[in-house]
C-alpha positions in Angstrom: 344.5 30.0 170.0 346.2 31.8 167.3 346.5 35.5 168.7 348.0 36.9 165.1 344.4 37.9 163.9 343.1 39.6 167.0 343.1 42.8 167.6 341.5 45.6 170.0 337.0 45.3 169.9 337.2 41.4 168.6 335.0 39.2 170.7 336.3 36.1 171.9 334.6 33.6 174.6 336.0 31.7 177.5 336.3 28.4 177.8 337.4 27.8 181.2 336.6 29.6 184.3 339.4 27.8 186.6 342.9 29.3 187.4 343.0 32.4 189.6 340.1 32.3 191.6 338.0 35.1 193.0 340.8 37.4 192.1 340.5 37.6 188.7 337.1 35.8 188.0 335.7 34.8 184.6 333.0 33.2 183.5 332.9 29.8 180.7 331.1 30.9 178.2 330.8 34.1 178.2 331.5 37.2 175.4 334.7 39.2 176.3 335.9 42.2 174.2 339.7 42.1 173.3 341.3 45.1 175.1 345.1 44.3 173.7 346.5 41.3 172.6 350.6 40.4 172.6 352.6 40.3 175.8 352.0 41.0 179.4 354.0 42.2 181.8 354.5 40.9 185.7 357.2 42.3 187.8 360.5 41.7 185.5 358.9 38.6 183.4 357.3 38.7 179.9 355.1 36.5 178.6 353.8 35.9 175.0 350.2 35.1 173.7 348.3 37.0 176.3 345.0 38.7 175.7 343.6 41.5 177.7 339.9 41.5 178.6 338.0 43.3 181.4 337.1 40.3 183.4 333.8 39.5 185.6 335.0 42.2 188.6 335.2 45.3 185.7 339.3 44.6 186.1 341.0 45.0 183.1 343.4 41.8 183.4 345.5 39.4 180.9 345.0 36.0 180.5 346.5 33.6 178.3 345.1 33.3 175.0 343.9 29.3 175.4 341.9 30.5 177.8 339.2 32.1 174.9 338.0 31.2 171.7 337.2 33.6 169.0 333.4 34.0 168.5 334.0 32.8 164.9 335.3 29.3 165.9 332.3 29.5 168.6 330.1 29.9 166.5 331.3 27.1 164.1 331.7 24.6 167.5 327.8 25.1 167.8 326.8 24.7 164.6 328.9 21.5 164.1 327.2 20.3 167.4 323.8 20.9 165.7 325.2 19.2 162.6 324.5 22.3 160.4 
């Protein structure tokens, strides 16, 4: 997903719920406010194209960006699945 649009309150959905497990659980599907978007941080590594969400335990965590659609292209998805 292309993160240069996003910004802090946009709504974007997940499309997968695999990866981390109960530690950092999301749900497919489901509307997630964009906390921050860019890099993240883990001990001394960067890594680009992450978005920041709280997840299904309240945590606010990162994810990578593939991991969400914007609600825009959602919504478009659905409607091209209805043939609208």
């Amino acid at each position: 997903m292309d993160i240069s649009n996003l910004k802090p309150g946009d709504i974007v959905i997940c499309r997968d719920d695999g990866g981390l497990g109960s530690k950092s659980p999301m749900t497919r599907g489901k509307k997630y406010e964009v906390i921050r978007v860019g890099r993240a941080q883990s001990g001394i590594e960067t890594y680009d194209n992450y978005i920041t969400v709280y997840n299904d335990n309240g945590n606010k965590y990162s994810y990578l960006a593939g991991r969400f659609i914007t609600i825009q292209d959602w919504r478009e998805s659905k409607l091209n699945e209805l043939e609208l």
